[in-house]
N, C-alpha and C positions, 0 to 999 in steps of 0.2 A: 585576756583570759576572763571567761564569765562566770558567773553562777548561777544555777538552777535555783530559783526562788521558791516554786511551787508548780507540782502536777496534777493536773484531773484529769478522768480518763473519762473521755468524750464518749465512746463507744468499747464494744470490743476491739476494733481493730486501730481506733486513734486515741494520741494522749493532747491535752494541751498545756506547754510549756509556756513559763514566766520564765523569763531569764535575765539576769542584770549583767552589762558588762561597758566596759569604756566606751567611750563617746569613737576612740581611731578604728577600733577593732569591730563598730559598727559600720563605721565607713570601706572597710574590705569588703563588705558584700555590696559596695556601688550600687545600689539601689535594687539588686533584685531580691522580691520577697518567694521567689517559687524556686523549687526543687536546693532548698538549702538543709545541708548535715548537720549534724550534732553529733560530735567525738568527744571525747574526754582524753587528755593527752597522756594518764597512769594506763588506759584502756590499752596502747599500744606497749606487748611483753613482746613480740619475735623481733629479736636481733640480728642487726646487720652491720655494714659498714661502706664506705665511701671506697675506689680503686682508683688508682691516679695511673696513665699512661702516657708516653711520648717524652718530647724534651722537655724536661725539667716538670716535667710531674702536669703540664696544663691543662690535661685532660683527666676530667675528673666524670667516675660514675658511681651514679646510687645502687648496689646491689641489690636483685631480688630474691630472696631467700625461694628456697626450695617450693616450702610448701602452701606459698603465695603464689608461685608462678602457673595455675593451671587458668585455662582460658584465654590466656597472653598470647597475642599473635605481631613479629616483630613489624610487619605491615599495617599494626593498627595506629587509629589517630589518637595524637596525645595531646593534652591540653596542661600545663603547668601554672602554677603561682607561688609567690613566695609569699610569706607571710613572719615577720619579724614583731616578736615580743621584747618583752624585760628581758628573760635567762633563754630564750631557744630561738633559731630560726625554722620554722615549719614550709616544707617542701610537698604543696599538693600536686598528685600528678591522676588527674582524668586518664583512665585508656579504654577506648570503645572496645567492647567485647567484639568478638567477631563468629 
């Protein structure tokens, strides 16, 4: 988990970000410096939860809440990562709009 040191805002439309954070959780972004996010994990309020199917529960899905789901096309490409801290495991899931 990192933290935001300091912002200046380059322009109108850019900011530039100081961020400090562990030496692992720099290592997740494997080397690439271009099209990387900044979230903040309180930022995420819409709740969901986990559905388990099949024998003995092995099939497990992430639900997606209602009012997340527009633009969603079940044919689109998905790209996933896991990302494991201290207290949470985080589940990124890329889906090409369509």
């Amino acid at each position: 988990m990192g933290t935001v040191l300091s912002t200046v805002a380059k322009d109108s439309d850019h900011v530039v970000m100081e961020i400090l954070m562990e030496y692992e959780e720099a290592l997740n972004l494997k080397g690439h410096m271009d099209k990387v996010y900044v979230f903040a994990e309180d930022a995420a309020e819409t709740k969901s939860r986990i559905a388990q199917r099949g024998q003995n529960g092995a099939t497990r899905y992430f639900l997606i809440p209602k009012e997340l789901r527009s633009h969603l096309n079940a044919g689109s490409k998905v790209k996933c990562q896991r990302i494991d801290t201290k207290k949470n495991t985080l589940f990124l899931y890329i889906v090409e709009k369509m």
